[in-house]
TORMAR-14151 format. One record per residue (C-alpha): x, y, z. Coordinates in nm, 2 decimals, decimal comma. Example, Ala and Ser with C-alpha at 12.3 -4.5 7.8 and 13.67 -1.06 7.14 Angstrom:
# residues 2
<<1,23; -0,45; 0,78>>,
<<1,37; -0,11; 0,71>>,
This chain:
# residues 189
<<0,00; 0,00; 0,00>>,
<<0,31; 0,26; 0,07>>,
<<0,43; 0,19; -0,30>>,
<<0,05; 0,31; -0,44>>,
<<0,07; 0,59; -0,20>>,
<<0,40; 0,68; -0,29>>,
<<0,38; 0,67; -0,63>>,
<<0,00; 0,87; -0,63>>,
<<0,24; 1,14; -0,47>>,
<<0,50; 1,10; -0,70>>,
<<0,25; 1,17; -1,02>>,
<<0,11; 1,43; -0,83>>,
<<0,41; 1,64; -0,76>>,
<<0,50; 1,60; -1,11>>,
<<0,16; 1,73; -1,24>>,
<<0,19; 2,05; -0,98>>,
<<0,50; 2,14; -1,13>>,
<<0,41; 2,03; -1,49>>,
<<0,09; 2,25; -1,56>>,
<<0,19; 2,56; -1,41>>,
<<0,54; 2,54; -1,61>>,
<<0,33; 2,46; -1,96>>,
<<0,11; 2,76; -1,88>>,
<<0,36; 3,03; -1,85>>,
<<0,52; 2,83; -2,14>>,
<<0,24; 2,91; -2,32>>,
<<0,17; 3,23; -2,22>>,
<<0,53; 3,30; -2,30>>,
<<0,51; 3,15; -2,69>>,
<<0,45; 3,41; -2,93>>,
<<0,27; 3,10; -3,10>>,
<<0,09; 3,02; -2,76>>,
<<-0,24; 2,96; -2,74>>,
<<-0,57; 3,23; -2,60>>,
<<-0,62; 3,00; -2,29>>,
<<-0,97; 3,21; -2,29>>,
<<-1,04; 3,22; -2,63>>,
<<-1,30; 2,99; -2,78>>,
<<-1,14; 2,87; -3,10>>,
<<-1,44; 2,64; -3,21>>,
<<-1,73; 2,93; -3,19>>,
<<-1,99; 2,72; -3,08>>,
<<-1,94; 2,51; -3,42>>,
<<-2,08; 2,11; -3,46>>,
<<-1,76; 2,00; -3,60>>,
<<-1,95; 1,71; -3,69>>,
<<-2,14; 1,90; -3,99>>,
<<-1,99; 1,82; -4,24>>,
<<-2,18; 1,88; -4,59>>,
<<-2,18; 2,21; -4,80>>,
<<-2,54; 2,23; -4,78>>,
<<-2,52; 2,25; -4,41>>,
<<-2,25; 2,50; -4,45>>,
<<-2,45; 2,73; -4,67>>,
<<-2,70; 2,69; -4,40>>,
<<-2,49; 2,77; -4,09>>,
<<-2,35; 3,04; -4,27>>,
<<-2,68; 3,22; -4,45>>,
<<-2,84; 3,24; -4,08>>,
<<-2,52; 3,38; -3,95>>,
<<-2,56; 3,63; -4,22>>,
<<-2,25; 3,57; -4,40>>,
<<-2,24; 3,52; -4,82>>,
<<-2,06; 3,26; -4,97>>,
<<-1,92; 3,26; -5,36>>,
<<-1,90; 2,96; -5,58>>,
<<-1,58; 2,88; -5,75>>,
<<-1,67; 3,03; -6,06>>,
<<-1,73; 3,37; -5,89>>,
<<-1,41; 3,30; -5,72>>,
<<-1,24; 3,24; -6,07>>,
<<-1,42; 3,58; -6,24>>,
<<-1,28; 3,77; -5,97>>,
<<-0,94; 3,63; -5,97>>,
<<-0,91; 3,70; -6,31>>,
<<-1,04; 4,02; -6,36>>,
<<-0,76; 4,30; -6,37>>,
<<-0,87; 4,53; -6,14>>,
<<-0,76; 4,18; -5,85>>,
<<-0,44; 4,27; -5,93>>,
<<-0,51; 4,63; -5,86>>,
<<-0,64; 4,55; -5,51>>,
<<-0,98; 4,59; -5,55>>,
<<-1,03; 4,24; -5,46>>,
<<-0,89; 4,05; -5,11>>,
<<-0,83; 3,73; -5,07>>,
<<-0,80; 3,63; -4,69>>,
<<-0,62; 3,27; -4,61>>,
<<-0,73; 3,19; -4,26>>,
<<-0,50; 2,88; -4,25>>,
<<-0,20; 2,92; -4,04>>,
<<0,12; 3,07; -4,14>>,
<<0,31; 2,73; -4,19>>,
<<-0,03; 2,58; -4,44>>,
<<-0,01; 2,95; -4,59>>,
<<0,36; 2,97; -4,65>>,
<<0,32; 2,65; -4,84>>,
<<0,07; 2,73; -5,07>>,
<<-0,20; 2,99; -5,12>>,
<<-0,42; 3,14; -5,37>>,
<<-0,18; 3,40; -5,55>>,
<<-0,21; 3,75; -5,39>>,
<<-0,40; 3,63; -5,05>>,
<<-0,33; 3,79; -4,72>>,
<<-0,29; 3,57; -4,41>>,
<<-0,56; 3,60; -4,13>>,
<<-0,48; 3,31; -3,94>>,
<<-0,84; 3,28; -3,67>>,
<<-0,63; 3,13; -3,43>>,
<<-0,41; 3,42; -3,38>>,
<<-0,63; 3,69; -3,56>>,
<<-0,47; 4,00; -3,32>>,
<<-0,19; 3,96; -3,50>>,
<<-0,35; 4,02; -3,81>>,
<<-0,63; 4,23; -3,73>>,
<<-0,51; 4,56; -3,77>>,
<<-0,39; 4,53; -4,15>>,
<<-0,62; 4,28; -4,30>>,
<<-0,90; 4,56; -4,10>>,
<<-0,75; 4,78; -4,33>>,
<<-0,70; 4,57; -4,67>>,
<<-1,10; 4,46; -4,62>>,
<<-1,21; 4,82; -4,56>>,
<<-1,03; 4,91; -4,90>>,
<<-1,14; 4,67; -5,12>>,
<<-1,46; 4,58; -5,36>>,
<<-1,52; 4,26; -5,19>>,
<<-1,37; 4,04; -4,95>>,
<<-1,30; 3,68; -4,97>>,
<<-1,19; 3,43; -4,68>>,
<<-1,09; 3,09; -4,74>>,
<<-0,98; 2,81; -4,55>>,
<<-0,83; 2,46; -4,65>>,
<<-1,25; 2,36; -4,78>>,
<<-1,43; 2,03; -4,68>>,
<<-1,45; 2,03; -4,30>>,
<<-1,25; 2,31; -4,29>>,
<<-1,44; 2,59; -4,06>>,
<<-1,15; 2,88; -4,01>>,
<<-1,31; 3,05; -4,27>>,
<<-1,63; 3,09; -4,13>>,
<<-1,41; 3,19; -3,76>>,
<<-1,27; 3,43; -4,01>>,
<<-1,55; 3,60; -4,11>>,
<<-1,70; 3,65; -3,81>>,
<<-1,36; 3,78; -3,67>>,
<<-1,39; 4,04; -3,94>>,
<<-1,73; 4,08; -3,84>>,
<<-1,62; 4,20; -3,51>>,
<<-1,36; 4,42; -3,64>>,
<<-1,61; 4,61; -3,79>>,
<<-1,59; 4,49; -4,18>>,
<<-1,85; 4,59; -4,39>>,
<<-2,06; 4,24; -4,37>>,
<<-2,21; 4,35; -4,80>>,
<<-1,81; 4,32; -4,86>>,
<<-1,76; 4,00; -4,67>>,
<<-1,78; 3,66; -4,87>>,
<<-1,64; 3,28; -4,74>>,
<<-1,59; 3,05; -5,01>>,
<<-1,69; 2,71; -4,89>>,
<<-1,49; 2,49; -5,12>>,
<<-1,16; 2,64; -5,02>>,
<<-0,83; 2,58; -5,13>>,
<<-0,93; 2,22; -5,21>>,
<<-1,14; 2,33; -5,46>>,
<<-0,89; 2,58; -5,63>>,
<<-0,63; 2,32; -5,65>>,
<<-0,92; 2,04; -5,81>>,
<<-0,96; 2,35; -6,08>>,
<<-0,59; 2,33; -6,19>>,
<<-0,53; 2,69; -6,05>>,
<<-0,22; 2,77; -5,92>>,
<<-0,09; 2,83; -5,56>>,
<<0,19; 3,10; -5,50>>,
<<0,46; 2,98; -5,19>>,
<<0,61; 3,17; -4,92>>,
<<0,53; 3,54; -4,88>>,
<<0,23; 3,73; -5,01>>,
<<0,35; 3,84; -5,39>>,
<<0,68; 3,67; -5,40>>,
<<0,57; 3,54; -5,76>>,
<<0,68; 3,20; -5,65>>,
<<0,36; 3,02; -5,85>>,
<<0,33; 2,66; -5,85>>,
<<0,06; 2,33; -5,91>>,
<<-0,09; 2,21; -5,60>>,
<<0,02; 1,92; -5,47>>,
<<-0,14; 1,62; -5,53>>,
């Protein structure tokens, strides 16, 4: 019975000294985690469909664009001009591998970072369009509603649902590494 006790204490001890060392750890990381922030915004991870997603995201009052409104928009010159956004909510390590050509990164999980700029990018452009990886991918939707809170004009606002998965079925092209570096490539199979 004094080994059981013993080594209850033992695990204990270990787990006082563990989680208070992980949380300033944490807190410390530039990468850390919003202890207090609810990354899943009250979203059934379990819906899984894009009818569903249409759904969830007309009640929430956000618009969604097809692919081939994506694919006008992308290709019409004034894009190039700015008049359009494109807004990766990925994170910085999916985005630095591939994104749509010209997007901005808005990582949800660490949106203060980003706020202050892509506030500004929305607030100048035509229309807005978030994206995330597409399928069961939700960050875009987070997105949105982050932008939402910043105080973006919700007529500019648009998600598209099938996400980067669907540009890269299309044979469109990704660019790598920074925003503009002209570093185009194919998706990756």
């Amino acid at each position: 019975m004094n080994e059981v006790k013993r080594t209850l204490l033992e695990f204990l001890a270990v787990v006082a000294v563990a989680v208070p060392l992980a949380v300033a750890a944490n807190a410390l990381n530039p990468e850390g985690l919003r202890l207090r922030h609810d990354y899943f915004g009250g979203i059934d991870v379990s819906e899984r469909t894009r009818e569903e997603a249409r759904a969830r995201l007309a009640q929430k009052g956000i618009q969604i664009l097809e692919h081939a409104a994506i694919l006008e928009m992308y290709n019409d010159p004034i894009y190039q001009d700015g008049a359009y956004a494109f807004i990766d909510s990925r994170s910085e390590g999916e985005y630095q591998r591939g994104h749509i050509p010209g997007a901005y990164l808005c990582d949800h999980y660490h949106v203060e970072r980003y706020a202050e700029g892509i506030v500004a990018v929305c607030n100048s452009s035509l229309q807005v369009v978030v994206y995330c990886e597409g399928g069961n991918c939700n960050d875009s939707e987070l997105t949105a509603e982050d932008l939402f809170h910043f105080r973006v004009d919700p007529a500019l606002l648009f998600v598209y649902i099938g996400g980067l998965e669907e540009w890269c079925k299309n044979g469109m092209p990704i660019e790598k590494g920074e925003r503009g570096s002209g570093n185009l490539a194919e998706c990756e199979k």
